[in-house]
N, C-alpha and C positions, 0 to 999 in steps of 0.2 A: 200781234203782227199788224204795221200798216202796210196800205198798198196804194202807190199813187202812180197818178197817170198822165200821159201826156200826149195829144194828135199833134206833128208837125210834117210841114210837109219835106220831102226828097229834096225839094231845089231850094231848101231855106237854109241859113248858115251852118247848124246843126249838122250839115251832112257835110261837110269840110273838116268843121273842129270838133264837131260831138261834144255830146252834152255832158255834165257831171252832175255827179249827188248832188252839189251843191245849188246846183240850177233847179233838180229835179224835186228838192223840198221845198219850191215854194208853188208845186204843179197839183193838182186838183186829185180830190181822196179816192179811192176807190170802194163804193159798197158793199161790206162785205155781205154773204148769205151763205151759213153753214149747209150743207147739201149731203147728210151723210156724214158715218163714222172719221172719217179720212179725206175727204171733200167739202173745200169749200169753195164758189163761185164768187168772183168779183166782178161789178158792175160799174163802169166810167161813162159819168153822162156829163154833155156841157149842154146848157143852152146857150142856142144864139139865134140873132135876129136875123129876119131875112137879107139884113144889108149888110149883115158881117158875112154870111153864109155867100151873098153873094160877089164876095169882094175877096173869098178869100181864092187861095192858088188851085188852079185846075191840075189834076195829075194825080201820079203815086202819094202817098203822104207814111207813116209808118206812126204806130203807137211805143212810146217809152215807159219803161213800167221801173219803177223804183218798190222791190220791198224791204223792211225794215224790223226786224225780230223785234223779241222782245226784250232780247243783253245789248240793243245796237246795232247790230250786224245788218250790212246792210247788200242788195244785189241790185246790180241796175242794169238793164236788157234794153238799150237804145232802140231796138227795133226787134219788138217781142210778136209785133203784128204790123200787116200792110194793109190799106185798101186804097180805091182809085176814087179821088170825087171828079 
C-alpha cells in the first residue's frame, strides 16, 4: 500500500472543484511505520522555508490523503484532516 499526502488550504481552488486521483499522484509520500499486528502509522512531513511559510494563506487549511493498495485500488479522502495556520 502507498499513502500520499497533501496540506492545502480552504480558500484555495481545491475547495470549489476538488481534487482528483490524478492530481493527488503527484503529492508528497507518506512514511510508513508499522505500529503493531494490525496498525500501521503514516507520517506527512514537507519542509519549507521561512519565506514560503510565511507567504503562505493564513486560516483553515485541511490534509488530502490518497491511498493506493496493492491490485490498484485506490481511496482518496480530500479532507481526512483540518488544522488552522
Amino acid at each position: 500500500m502507498s499513502v500520499k499526502a497533501l496540506a492545502w488550504p480552504a480558500a484555495s481552488p481545491f475547495a470549489k472543484r476538488g481534487l482528483t486521483v490524478k492530481e493527488m499522484a503527484d503529492a508528497e509520500a507518506a512514511k510508513c511505520t508499522p505500529s503493531g499486528h494490525d496498525v500501521v502509522h503514516y507520517t506527512y512531513r514537507v519542509a519549507v522555508t521561512r519565506a514560503e511559510a510565511n507567504g503562505s494563506p493564513r486560516g483553515r487549511w485541511h490534509i488530502a490523503v490518497l491511498a493506493t493498495a496493492k491490485n490498484g485500488d485506490t481511496t482518496l479522502k480530500t479532507k481526512a484532516a483540518d488544522f488552522t495556520a
